[in-house]
C-alpha positions in Angstrom: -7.1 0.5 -24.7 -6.0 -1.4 -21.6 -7.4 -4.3 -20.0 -6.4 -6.1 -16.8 -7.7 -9.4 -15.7 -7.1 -11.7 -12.9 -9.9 -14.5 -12.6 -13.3 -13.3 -13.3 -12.2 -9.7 -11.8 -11.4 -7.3 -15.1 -11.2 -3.6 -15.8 -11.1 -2.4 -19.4 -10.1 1.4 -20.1 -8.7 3.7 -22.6 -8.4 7.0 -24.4 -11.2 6.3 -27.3 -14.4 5.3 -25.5 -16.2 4.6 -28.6 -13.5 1.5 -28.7 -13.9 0.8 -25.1 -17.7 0.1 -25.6 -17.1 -1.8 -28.7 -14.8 -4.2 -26.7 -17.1 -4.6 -24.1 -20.2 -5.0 -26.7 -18.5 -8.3 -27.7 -17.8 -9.3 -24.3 -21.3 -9.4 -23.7 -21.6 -11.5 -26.9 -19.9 -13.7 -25.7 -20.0 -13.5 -21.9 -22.0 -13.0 -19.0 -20.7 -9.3 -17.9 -21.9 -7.4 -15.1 -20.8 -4.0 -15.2 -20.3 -2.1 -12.0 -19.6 1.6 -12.4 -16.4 3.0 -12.1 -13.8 1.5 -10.5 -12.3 2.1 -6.7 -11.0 -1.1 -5.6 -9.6 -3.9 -7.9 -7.5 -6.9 -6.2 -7.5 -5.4 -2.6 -6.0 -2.2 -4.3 -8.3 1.2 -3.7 -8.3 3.2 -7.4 -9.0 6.9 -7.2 -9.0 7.8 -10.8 -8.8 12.1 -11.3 -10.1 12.3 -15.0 -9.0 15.9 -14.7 -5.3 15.2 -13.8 -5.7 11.8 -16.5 -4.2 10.1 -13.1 -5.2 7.1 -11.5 -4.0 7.0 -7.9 -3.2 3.2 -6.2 -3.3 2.5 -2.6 -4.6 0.4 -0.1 -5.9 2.3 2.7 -8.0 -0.6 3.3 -5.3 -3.2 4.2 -3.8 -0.7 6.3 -6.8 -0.1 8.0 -7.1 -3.8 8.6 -3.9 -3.9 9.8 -4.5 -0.9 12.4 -7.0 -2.8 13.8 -5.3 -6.2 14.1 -2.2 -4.4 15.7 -3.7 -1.3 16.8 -3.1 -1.8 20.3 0.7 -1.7 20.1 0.7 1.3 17.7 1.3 4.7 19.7 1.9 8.1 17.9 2.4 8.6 14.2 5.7 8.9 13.2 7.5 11.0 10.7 9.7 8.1 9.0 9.2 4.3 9.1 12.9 3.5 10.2 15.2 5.7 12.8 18.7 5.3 10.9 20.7 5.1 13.6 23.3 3.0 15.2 22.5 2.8 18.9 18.5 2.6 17.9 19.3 -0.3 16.2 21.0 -2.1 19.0 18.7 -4.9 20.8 16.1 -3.7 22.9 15.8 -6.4 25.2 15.1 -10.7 24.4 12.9 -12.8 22.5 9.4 -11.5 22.0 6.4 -13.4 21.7 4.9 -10.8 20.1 2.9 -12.0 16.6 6.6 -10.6 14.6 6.2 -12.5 11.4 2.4 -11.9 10.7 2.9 -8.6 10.8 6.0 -8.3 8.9 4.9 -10.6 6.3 1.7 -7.8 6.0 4.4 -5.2 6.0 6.4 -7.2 3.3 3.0 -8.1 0.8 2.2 -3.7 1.0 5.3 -3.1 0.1 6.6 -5.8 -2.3 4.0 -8.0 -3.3 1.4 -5.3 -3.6 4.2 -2.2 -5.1 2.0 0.5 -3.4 4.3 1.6 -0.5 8.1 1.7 -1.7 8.4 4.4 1.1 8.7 1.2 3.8 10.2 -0.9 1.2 13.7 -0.5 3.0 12.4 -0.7 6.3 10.2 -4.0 5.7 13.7 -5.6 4.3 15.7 -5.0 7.2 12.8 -6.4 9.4 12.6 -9.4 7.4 16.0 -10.1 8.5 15.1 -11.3 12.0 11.9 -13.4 10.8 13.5 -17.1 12.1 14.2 -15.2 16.1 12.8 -11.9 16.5 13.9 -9.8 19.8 12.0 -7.0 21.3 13.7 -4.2 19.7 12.8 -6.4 16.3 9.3 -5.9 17.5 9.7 -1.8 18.2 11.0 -1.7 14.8 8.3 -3.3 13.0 5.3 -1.0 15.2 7.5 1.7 14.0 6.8 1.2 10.3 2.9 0.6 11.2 3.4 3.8 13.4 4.3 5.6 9.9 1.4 4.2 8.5 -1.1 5.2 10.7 -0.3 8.8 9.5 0.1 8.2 6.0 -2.8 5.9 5.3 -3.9 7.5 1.9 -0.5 7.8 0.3 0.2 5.6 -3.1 1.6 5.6 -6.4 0.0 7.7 -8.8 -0.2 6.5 -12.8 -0.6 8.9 -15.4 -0.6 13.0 -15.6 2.1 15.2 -14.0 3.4 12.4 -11.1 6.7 15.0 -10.2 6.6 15.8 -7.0 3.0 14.1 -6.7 4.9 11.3 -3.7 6.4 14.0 -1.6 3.1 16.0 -1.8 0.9 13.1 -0.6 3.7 12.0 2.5 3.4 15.6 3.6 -0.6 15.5 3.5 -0.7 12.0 4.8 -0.2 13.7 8.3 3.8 12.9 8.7 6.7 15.7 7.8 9.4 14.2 5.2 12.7 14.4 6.9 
C-alpha cells in the first residue's frame, strides 16, 4: 500500500484493495474524509493512471497551459528540441531585454526541477538560469525556445510503473515534435 500526503491533500493506493479500504475504514474513524473518485490531479501534477499497463503517467499539462497563456504572445512555432546546441546560436542576440526573463525561467526551472516532470528541458532551464541577474535578448529567444518545445509536447511526462522502456521517446514523438 502506498500513501502520499502533503497538508490535507492525500492519495492512498495499492495492489490488495481489500487493505486499501481497511486503511481508509479507520481514517474515517478517526477523521473527516471526503473521498473523491479517482485521482487526475494531485499537487498541481495531472495523474493519468492506465490500470491495464499498472502505469500511472505524471505531467502537468495544466501549468504549461498556464504558462502558454501568460507568454503565449512571444511563442511562435513548435519546435523539435528545447535548446539549438550550437556555438554561433548561442552568441548574444542583441542588449538587455525588458522582457519578464526570470518569471518565466523560474516557471521553466519549478517544471523541470522542483516539479521532476520534464527532465527533457532540464539542461536547457540550467543554462538559462545562468543569465537570471542580466538577461540579453538572445537570453530571452532562448528561454521562448524551450516554451516553443512545450507548446508541442504539452502531454509528455514521466510514466511510473509497467513497461516504461521506450515509453519517453514514444510520448516526445506523439507530443507533436520529432526527437533529433
Amino acid at each position: 500500500m502506498m500513501l502520499l500526503a502533503h497538508v490535507d491533500d492525500m492519495l492512498v493506493g495499492g495492489e490488495n484493495i481489500s487493505e486499501v479500504m481497511s486503511f481508509l475504514a479507520e481514517l474515517r474513524s478517526q477523521f473527516r474524509v471526503r473521498e473523491m473518485g479517482e485521482p487526475t490531479m494531485f499537487l498541481g501534477i495531472n495523474l493519468t493512471v492506465n490500470r491495464a499497463e499498472n502505469m500511472i503517467h505524471l505531467s502537468q499539462t495544466t501549468f504549461i497551459d498556464k504558462l502558454l497563456l501568460k507568454y503565449g504572445e512571444y511563442v511562435g512555432d513548435v519546435v523539435a528540441t528545447p535548446m539549438i546546441v550550437d556555438k554561433h546560436a548561442a552568441e548574444d542576440q542583441g542588449g538587455k531585454t525588458d522582457r519578464p526573463y526570470r518569471g518565466l525561467v523560474a516557471s521553466l526551472l519549478y517544471l523541470s526541477v522542483n516539479m521532476h516532470t520534464r527532465p527533457d528541458i532540464s539542461f536547457a532551464v540550467s543554462v538559462l538560469t545562468r543569465a537570471m541577474e542580466d538577461p540579453t535578448v538572445g537570453d530571452w529567444v532562448r528561454a521562448v525556445r524551450v516554451l516553443a518545445y512545450l507548446k508541442g509536447t504539452r502531454e509528455v511526462g514521466v510514466p511510473l510503473g509497467g513497461g516504461v522502456e521506450g515509453v519517453w521517446q514514444e510520448q516526445v514523438e506523439r507530443g507533436g515534435a520529432q526527437v533529433l
